[in-house]
N, C-alpha and C positions, 0 to 999 in steps of 0.2 A: 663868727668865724669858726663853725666846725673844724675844717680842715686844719685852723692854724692850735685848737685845740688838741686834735688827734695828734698832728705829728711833733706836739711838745711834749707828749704822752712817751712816744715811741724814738724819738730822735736820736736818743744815743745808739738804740739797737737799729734806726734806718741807715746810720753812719757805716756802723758793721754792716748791713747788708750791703749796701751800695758798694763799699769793698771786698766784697765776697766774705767776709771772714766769719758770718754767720748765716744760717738757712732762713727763708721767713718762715713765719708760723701762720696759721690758719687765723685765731684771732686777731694779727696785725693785719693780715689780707683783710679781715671781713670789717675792721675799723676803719682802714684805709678805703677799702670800698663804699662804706656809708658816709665818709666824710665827701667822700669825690662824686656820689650818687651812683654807685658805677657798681657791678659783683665785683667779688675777688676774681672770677674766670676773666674779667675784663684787664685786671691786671698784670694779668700770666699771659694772656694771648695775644692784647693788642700791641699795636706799637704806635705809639702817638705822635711819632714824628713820621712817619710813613706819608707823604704827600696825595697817595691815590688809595686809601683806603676803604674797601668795602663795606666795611663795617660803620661808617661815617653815610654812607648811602643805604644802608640797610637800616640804621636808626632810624630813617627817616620816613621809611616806608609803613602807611598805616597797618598794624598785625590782621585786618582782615584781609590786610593786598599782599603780605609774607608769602603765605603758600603757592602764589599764582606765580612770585618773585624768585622764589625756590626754585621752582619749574624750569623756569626759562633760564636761570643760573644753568642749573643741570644740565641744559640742550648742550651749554659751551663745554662741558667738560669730557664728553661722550665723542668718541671716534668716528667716524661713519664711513671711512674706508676712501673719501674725495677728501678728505683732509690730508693737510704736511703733514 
């Protein structure tokens, strides 16, 4: 149990953060990250209860098919003047 190692590590200070009353730090992020298999950026940016996440469809995607998957991401973000 990593994870239930980690966060017996850090618990008093996840209590504070959870209630704002402290900032996290870089080595809680990167502990918490290796306990969870996940970066620290995963921790800041995702939101795990998000029911239609991208990032849940993009994990999945083999990294030689990323780039082709990028691409066509990008078509949807681009205006083209027939668009609302």
């Amino acid at each position: 149990m990593r994870i239930a190692g980690t966060l017996v590590h850090h618990l008093p200070k996840m209590n504070h953060l959870m209630r704002r009353q402290i900032a996290y730090t870089q080595p809680m992020l990167e502990a918490l990250g290796d306990a969870l298999r996940c970066s620290p950026a995963d921790l800041i940016m995702r939101d795990p209860t998000a029911p239609n996440s991208i990032w849940s469809i993009w994990d999945q995607i083999p990294p030689t098919q990323r780039n082709q998957a990028f691409r066509i991401l990008e078509t949807f973000a681009k205006k083209t003047g027939t668009d609302d």
